[in-house]
N, C-alpha and C positions, 0 to 999 in steps of 0.2 A: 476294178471293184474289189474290195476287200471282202472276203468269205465271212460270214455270220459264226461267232464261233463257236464251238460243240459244246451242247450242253452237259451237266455231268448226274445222273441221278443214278448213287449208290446208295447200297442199304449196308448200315454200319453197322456190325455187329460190336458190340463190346464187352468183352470177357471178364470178368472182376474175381479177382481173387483174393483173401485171407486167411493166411495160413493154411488150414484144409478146409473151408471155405469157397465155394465158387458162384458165379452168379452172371446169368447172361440177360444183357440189355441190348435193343435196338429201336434205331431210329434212321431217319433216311435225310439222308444229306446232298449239296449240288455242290459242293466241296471237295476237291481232292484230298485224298488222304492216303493214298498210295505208300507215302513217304514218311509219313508220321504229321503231318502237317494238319491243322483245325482237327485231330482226332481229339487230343484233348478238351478242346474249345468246345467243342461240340457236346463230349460227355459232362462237361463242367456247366455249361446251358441247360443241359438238362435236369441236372441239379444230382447228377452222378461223380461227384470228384475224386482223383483217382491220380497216380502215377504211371506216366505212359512206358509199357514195356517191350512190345514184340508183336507185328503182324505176325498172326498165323495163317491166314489165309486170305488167297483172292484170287476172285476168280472174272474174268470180263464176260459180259454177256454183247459185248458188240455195238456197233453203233446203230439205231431204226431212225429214222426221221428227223436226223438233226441230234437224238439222245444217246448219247453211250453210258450204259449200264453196266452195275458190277455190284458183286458181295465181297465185301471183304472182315475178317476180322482183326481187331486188335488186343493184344491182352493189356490190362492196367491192374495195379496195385490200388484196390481200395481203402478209400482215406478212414482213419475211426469213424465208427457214428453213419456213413454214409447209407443211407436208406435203400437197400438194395434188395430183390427176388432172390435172396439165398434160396438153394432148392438143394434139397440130399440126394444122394450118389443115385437114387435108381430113376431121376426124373430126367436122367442124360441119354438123349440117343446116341448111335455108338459115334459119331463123328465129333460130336460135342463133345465125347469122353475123349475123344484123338486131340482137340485142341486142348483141354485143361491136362492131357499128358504133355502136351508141347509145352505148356504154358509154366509147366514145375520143372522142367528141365531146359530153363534156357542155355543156350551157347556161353560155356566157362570162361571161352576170351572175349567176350566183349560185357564189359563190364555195366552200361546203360540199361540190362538187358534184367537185371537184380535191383529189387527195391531197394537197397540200402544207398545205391551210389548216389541220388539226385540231392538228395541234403549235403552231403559232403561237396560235390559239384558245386552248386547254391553259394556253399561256404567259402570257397576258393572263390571263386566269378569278384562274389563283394570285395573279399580282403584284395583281390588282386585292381578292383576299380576303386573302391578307397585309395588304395596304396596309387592311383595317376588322379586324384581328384574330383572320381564321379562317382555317382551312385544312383544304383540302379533305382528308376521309377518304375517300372511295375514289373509281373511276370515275363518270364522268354516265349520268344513264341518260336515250338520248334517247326524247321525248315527241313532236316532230314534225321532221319532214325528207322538208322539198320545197320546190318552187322558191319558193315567198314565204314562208318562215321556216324557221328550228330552235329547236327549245327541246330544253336539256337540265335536268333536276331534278339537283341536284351536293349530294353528301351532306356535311356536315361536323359536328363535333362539336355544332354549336351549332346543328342543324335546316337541313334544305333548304334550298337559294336556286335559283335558276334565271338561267340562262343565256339569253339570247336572241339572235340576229341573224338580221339581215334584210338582201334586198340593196338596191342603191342606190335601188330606183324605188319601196322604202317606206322611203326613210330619214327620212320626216318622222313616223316612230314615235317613231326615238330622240330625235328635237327635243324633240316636245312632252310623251311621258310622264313627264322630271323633272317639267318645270311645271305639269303636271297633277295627278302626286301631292303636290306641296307647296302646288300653292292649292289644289284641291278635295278633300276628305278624300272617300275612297271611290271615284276616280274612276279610280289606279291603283295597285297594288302601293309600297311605297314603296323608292325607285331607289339602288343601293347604288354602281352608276357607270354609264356612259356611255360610250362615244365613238363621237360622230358620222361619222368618217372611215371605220372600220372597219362602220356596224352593227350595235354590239354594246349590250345592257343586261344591267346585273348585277341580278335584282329578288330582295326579301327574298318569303318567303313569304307569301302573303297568305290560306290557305286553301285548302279544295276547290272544284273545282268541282260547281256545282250538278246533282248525278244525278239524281233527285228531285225530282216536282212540288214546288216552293217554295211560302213566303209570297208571292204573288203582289202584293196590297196592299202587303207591305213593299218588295217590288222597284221596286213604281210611285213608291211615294214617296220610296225612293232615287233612280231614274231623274229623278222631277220634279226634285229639290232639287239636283243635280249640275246639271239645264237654267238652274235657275232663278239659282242659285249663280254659273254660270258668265257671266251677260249683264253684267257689270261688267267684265270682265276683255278682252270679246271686241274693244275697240276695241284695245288695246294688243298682240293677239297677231294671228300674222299664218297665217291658216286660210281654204285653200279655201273658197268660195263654193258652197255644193251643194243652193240652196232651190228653191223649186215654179219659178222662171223658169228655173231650170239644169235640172231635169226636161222642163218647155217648151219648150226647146233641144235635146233627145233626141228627143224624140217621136217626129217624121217617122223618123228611123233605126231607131229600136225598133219601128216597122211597118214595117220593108221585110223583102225576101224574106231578106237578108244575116241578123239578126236573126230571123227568125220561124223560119226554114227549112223554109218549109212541102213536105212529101212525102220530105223527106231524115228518114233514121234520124235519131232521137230527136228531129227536127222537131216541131212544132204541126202537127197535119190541117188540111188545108185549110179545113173548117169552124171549126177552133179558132183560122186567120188571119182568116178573113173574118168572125166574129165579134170579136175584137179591132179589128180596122181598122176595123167599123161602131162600135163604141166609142168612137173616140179625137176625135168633141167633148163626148162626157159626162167624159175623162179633162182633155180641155182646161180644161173649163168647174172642174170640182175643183178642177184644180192654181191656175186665176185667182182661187179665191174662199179659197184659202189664201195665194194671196200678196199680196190684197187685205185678210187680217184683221185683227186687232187686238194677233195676239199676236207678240209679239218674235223676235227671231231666238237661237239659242243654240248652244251646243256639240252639234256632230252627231259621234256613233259612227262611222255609219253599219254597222254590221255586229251588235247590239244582238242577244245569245240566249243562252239558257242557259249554251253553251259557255264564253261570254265573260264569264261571273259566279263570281264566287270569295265561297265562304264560312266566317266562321270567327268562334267564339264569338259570334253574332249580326249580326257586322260583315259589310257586303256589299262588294266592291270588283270594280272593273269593270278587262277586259283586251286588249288589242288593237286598239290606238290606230291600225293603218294606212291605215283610212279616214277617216281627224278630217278633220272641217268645218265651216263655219256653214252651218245648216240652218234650215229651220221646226220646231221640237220634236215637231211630231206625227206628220213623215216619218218619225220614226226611231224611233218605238216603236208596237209590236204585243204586247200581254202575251202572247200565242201562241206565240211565238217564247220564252218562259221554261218552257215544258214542256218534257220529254225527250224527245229526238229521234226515240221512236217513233210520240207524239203528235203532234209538230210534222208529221210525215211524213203523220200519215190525216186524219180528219173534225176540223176543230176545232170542228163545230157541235155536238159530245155538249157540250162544255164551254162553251157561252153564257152562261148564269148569271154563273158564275166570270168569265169574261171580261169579261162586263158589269162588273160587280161593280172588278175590277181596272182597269177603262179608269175608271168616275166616279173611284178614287181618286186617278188620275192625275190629271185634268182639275180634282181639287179644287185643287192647284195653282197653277190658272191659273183662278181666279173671278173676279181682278179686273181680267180682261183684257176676259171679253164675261160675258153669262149662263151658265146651264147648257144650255140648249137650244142654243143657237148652237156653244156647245163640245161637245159631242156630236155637231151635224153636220160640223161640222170636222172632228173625232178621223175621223167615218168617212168621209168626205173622204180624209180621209192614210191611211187605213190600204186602201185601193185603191193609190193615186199610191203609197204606201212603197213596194209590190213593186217598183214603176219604180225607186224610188230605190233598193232592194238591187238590181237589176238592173243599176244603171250602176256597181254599184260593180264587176262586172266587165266590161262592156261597155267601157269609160271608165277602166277600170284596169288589172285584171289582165291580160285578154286580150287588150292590146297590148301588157304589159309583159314578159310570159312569154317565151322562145323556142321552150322547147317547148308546143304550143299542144292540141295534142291532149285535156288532162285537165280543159280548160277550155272547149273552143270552145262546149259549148253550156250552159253552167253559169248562165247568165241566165233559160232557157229556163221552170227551175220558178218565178222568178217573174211571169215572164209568164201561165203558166198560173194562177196563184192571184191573178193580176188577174182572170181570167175567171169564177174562183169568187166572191170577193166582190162580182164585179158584178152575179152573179146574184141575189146578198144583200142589196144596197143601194141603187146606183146607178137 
């Protein structure tokens, strides 16, 4: 029997701003907007229209009875004219004065984040869909907005396309996803423009995302054949190095207090450090006997899950190229991480089988590299060291790239802990 699903009842705060100008609205919605998603929808229903700029705040109040509840805010740039609660500076209590401080000083590198970018955006989008023959039928409806991306879905007579930019410290997205969807079929959406200056991708549709336990098997043997596909090419392109010796170059950091945070909110316990650090020459000794193996090096995701799988009529294609690297192929895949994120979240020991099941068809791939035994201990080899390697992809990326660092500072954390799980499993 299929679970009834969680209901959503948030209260949306929306923060409006002009010039020195500020003005707060709310209304209550069963919509997500976490993401930036129906935020505008919602304030434009109400007859609030605006330019959507920057969650300031959210906070969950948990799930009771089937409900899960939350506050969050958004800030927007209000439209001229728009009929709004302007109130002067002494009608703010002091949190309110905390978000209209956040709300004047967004983050300088991301640029969605400043009312002036979305008209210029707007601008480019049309001349770049003129310029292939379509044009947009109505508004985008944004899908995510925050600091390391936006995606908008943009309707037009001839089916969706989407919209993408990102800021500078992943612009090696927009580099490689042309080249990646014209060599490797399935690897990205296929690219309708570009430009690297800006950040921007115009991508054609490629499907849904995967809601739903998948073909697991199918996914692995997609996965393989994009790795496998990809090793001819890898001398000629020019992609970060991020295999078990760049993990090995982590290590000592990803055990320090900086990293662990042990005794601070949402830290590891102090037994949950000092178990990890008693670990880390059983994690040594893994990562050397995977970069001692046999098997080639390939195009690494790094960020490889559900989210990031598009499907349609059969066709599987892969999205979110801002961690691309050469890696060890078995760092960068966990069939676990192709479940829905309810499953990815609890026990993935109910689903061993399946999983088993899904790791030999991956590994069938790669038989004429070593044996089957020897690829099996390997596979579980990487798939301890992977969490390292999703780990660094914020440690190492995000969370020095950000300026605002708050929604991220411990975002490494749950792989760390699902190192301590499968070490209790394997290792």
């Amino acid at each position: 029997m299929t679970a009834a699903p969680v209901r959503r009842e948030t209260t949306l705060h929306l923060l409006f701003t002009q010039g020195d100008r500020a003005a707060l609205q709310t209304l209550s919605t069963d919509q997500m907007t976490y993401f930036g998603a129906n935020v505008r929808e919602a304030a434009h229903g109400a007859g609030w229209p605006g330019v959507l700029l920057r969650r300031l705040h959210f906070q969950s109040h948990g799930e009771v009875d089937g409900v899960r509840r939350a506050d969050v805010v958004w800030h927007l740039h209000a439209d001229d004219g728009a009929a709004l609660d302007w109130r002067p500076d002494g009608a703010w209590s002091d949190m309110q004065r905390a978000w209209i401080t956040a709300a004047r000083t967004p983050p300088s590198n991301v640029p969605w984040m400043h009312p002036g970018w979305h008209a210029a955006a707007l601008a480019w989008l049309d001349e770049e869909l003129t310029a292939q023959g379509r044009e947009r039928s109505g508004e985008p409806a944004v899908l995510k907005h925050w600091q390391i991306s936006l995606l908008w879905r943009v309707p037009t007579a001839a089916g969706p396309v989407y919209f993408k930019a990102v800021p500078a410290f992943f612009g090696r997205e927009v580099e490689v996803t042309p080249l990646l969807a014209r060599e490797l079929e399935g690897a990205a959406p296929p690219v309708l423009a570009a430009d690297t200056a800006r950040g921007f991708l115009l991508l054609e549709d490629a499907g849904d995302e995967v809601s739903h336990a998948p073909d697991l098997n199918a996914v692995m043997t997609h996965v393989a054949g994009l790795q496998r596909s990809s090793i001819p090419h890898l001398p000629g392109w020019t992609l970060r190095d991020r295999g078990p010796e760049y993990v090995l170059s982590w290590l000592e950091h990803l055990h320090s207090d900086d990293m662990l945070l042990p005794g601070q909110d949402g830290g590891l316990s102090d037994d949950e450090a000092a178990t990890l650090r008693r670990a880390r020459p059983q994690l040594e000794a893994a990562l050397r006997r995977l970069a001692a193996s046999p098997i080639p090096r390939a195009l690494g995701h790094g960020d490889l899950h559900g989210g990031n799988l598009l499907t349609q009529d059969g066709r599987l294609t892969l999205l979110d190229w801002s961690d691309v690297c050469v890696t060890h192929p078995f760092l960068d895949v966990n069939p676990a991480y192709f479940f829905p994120y309810e499953q990815v979240s609890g026990d993935w020991s109910q689903h061993g089988a399946v999983l088993d099941a899904a790791r030999d068809t991956y590994l069938e791939a790669w038989t004429d590299c070593a044996p089957p035994e020897d690829l099996r201990s390997l596979f579980t080899d990487a798939l301890v060291c992977g969490e390292l390697f999703r780990a660094l992809g914020y440690v190492d990326g995000i969370q020095g790239a950000v300026e605002d660092k708050t929604e991220w500072a411990g975002a490494h954390l749950d792989h760390l802990r699902r190192v301590l799980t499968l070490l209790s499993r394997s290792l």
